[in-house]
C-alpha positions as CSV (number, residue, x, y, z in Angstrom):
1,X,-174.0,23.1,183.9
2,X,-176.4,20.9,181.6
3,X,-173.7,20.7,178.9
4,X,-171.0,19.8,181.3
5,X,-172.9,16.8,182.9
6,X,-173.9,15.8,178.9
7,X,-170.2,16.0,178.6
8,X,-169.4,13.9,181.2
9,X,-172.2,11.4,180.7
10,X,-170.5,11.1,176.7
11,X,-167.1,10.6,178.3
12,X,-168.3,7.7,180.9
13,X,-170.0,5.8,178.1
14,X,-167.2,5.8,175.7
15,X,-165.2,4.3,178.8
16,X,-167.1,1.6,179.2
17,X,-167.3,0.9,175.6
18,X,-164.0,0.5,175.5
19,X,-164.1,-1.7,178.6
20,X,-166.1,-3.9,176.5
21,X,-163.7,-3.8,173.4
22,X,-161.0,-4.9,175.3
23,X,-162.3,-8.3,175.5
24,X,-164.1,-8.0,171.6
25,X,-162.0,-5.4,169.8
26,X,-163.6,-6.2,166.9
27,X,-167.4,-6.0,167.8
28,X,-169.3,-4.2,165.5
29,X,-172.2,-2.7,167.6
30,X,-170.3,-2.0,170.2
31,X,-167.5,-0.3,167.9
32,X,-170.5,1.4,165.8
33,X,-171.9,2.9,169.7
34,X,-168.6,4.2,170.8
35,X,-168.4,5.6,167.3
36,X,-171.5,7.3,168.1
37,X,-170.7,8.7,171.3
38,X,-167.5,9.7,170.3
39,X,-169.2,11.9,167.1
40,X,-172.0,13.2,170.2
41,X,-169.1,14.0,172.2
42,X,-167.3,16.2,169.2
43,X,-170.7,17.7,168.4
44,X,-170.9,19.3,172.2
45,X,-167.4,20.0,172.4
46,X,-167.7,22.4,169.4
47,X,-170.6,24.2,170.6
48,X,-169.0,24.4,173.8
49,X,-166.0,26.3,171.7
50,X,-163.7,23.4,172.8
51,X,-162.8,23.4,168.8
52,X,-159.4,21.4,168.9
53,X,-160.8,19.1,171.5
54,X,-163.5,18.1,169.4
55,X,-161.4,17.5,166.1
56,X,-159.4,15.0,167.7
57,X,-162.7,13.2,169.2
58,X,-164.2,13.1,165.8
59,X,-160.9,12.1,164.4
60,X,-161.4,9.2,167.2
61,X,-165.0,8.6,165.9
62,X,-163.8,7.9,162.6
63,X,-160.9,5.4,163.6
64,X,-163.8,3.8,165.4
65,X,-166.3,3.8,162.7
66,X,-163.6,2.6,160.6
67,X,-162.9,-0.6,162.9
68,X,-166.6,-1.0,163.0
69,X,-167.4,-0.8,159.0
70,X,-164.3,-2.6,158.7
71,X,-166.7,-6.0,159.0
72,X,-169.2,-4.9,157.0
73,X,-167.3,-3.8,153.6
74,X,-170.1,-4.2,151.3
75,X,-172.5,-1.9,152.8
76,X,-172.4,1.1,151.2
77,X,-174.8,3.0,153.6
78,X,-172.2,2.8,156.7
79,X,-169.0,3.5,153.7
80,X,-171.4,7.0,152.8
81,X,-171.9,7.6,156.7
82,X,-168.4,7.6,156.9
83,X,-167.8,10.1,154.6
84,X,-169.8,12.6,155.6
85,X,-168.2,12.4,158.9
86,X,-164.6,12.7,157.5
87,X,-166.4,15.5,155.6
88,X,-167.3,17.1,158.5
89,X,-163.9,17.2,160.4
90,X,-162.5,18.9,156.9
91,X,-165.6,21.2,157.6
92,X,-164.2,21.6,161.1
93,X,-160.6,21.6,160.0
94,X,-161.2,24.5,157.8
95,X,-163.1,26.4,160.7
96,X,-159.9,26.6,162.5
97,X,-157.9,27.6,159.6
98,X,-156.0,24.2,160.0
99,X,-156.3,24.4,156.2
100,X,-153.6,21.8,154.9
101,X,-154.6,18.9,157.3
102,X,-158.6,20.4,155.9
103,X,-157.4,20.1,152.2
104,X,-156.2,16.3,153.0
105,X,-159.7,15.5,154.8
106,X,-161.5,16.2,152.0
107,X,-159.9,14.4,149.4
108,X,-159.9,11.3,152.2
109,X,-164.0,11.7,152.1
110,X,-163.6,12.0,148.7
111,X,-161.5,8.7,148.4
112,X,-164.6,7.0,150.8
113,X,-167.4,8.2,148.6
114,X,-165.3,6.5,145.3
115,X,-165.2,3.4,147.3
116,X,-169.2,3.3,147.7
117,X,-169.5,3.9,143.9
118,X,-167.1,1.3,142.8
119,X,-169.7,-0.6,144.8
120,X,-172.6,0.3,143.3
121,X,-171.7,2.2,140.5
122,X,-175.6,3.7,139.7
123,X,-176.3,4.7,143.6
124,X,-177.0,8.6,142.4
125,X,-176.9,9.5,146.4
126,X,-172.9,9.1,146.4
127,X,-172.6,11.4,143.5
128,X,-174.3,13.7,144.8
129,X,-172.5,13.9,148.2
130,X,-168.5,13.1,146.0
131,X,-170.2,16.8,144.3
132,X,-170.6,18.3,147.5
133,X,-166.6,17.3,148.6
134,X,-165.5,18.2,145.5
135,X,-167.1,22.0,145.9
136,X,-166.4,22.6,149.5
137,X,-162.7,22.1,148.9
138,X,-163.2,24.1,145.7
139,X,-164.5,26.7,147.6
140,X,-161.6,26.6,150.1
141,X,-159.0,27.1,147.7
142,X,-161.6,29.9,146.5
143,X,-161.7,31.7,149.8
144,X,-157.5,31.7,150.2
145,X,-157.5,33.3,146.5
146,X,-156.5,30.1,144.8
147,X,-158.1,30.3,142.0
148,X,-156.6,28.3,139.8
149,X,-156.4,25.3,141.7
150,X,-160.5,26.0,143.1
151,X,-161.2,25.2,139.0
152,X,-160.8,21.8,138.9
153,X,-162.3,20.9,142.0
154,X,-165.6,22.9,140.8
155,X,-165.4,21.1,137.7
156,X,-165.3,17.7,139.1
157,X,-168.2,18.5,141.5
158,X,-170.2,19.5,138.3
159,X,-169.3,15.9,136.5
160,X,-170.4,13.9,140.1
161,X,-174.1,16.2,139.9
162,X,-174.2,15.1,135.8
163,X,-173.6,11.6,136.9
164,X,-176.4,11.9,139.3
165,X,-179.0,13.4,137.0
166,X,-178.1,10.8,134.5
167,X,-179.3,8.0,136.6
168,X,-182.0,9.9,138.6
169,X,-182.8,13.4,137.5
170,X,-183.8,15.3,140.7
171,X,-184.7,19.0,140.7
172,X,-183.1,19.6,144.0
173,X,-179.8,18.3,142.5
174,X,-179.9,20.4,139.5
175,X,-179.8,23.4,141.5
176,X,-176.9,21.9,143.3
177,X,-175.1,21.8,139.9
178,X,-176.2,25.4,139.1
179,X,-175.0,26.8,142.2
180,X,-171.6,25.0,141.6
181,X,-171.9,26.4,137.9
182,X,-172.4,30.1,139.3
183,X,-169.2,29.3,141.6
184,X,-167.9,27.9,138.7
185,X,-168.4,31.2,136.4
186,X,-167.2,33.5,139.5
187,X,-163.9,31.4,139.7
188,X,-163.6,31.8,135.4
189,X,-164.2,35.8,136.3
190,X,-161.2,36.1,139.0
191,X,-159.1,34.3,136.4
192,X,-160.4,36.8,133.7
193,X,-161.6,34.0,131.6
194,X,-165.1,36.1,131.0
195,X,-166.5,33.7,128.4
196,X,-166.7,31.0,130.3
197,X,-168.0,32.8,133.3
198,X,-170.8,34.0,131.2
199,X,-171.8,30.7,130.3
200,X,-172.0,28.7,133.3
201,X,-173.9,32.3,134.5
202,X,-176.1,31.6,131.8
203,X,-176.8,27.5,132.3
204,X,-177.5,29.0,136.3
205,X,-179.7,31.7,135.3
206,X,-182.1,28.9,133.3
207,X,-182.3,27.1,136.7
208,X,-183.0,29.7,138.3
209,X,-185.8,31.2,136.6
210,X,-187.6,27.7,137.1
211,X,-186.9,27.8,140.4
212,X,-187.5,31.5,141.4
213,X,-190.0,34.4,140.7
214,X,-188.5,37.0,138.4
215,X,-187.8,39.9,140.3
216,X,-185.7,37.2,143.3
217,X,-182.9,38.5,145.2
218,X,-181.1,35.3,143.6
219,X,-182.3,36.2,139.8
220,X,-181.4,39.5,140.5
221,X,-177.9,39.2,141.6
222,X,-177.2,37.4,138.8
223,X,-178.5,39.2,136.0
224,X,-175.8,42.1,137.5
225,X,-173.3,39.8,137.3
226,X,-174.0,38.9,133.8
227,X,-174.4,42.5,132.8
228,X,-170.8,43.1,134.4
229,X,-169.4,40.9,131.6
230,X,-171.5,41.7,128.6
């Protein structure tokens, strides 16, 4: 009953945002708010298992976002905002195996985290999240046995975290790039390329033991995968 009225409350306020826009259709804050209600009312209409309702709201969030941004092209704060929500319909996309419209989302977020860079070419924060576009639709072509097309995708995602740690090296983002190395080396071992598998195993295992005690479930899974191919 809660969720419902929440539901309703979402849909009345995008209304009157658009009420407004009809006499300023180019208004940024009130643009950026319906934006935001919009992505609020996706959000609910997911949990609420309403799943293609709440991909074409966030579709409409984005158009909106767009509209909004569209006056402030220079900051590269609302461009990475945007692609994490164009990231997150692919996410959505790919929930409900709508997987070529999810393959075409994520090169779009992609395309928007580029866009910051060419920006500000050193912000290490857009690498970071171009790395994590780059792996989740690695790892979709990975899950539908695609192998050979995942490769690339995991490779690219391993360039963006290298560009990262070049301008600011962060811990947390050199795991990221030794988890994408380990998906990396399980991609090379379903192609039966087993020397390159070992290797990124071995760049991840280094991580890992800085990161981990010995005898973790993480160390340990990994050591039996190297084993496998030695």
């Amino acid at each position: 009953m809660q969720e419902q009225e929440t539901l309703e409350t979402y849909i009345q306020a995008i209304a009157i945002y658009e009420t407004a826009l009809k006499f300023a259709p180019n208004d940024f804050k009130i643009n950026k708010r319906k934006g935001m209600a919009l992505e609020k009312l996706s959000q609910l209409q997911f949990c609420l298992d309403q799943n293609q309702d709440a991909i074409d709201t966030l579709k409409q969030a984005i158009a909106t976002y767009e509209t909004a941004f569209d006056q402030t092209p220079d900051d590269i704060l609302n461009i990475s905002y945007l692609g994490m929500i164009v990231e997150r319909l692919a996410h959505q996309q790919s929930s409900q195996k709508q997987y070529s419209e999810a393959f075409v989302t994520y090169q779009q977020a992609v395309a928007t985290y580029d866009s910051a860079l060419k920006l500000v070419p050193n912000d290490y924060c857009n690498y970071v999240l171009k790395a994590g576009a780059f792996t989740s639709l690695a790892d979709l072509h990975f899950s539908l046995s695609q192998y050979t097309q995942a490769l690339p995708y995991y490779q690219q995602a391993i360039s963006c975290f290298d560009g990262s740690l070049e301008i600011k090296p962060m811990k947390g983002n050199e795991f990221g790039k030794a988890r994408t190395l380990r998906k990396l080396g399980n991609c090379f071992q379903r192609l039966s390329r087993n020397s390159e598998a070992f290797e990124c195993y071995q760049f991840t295992m280094e991580v890992f033991k800085r990161a981990f005690p010995p005898n973790h479930k993480h160390i340990r899974s990994l050591s039996e995968q190297m084993e496998k191919l030695s």
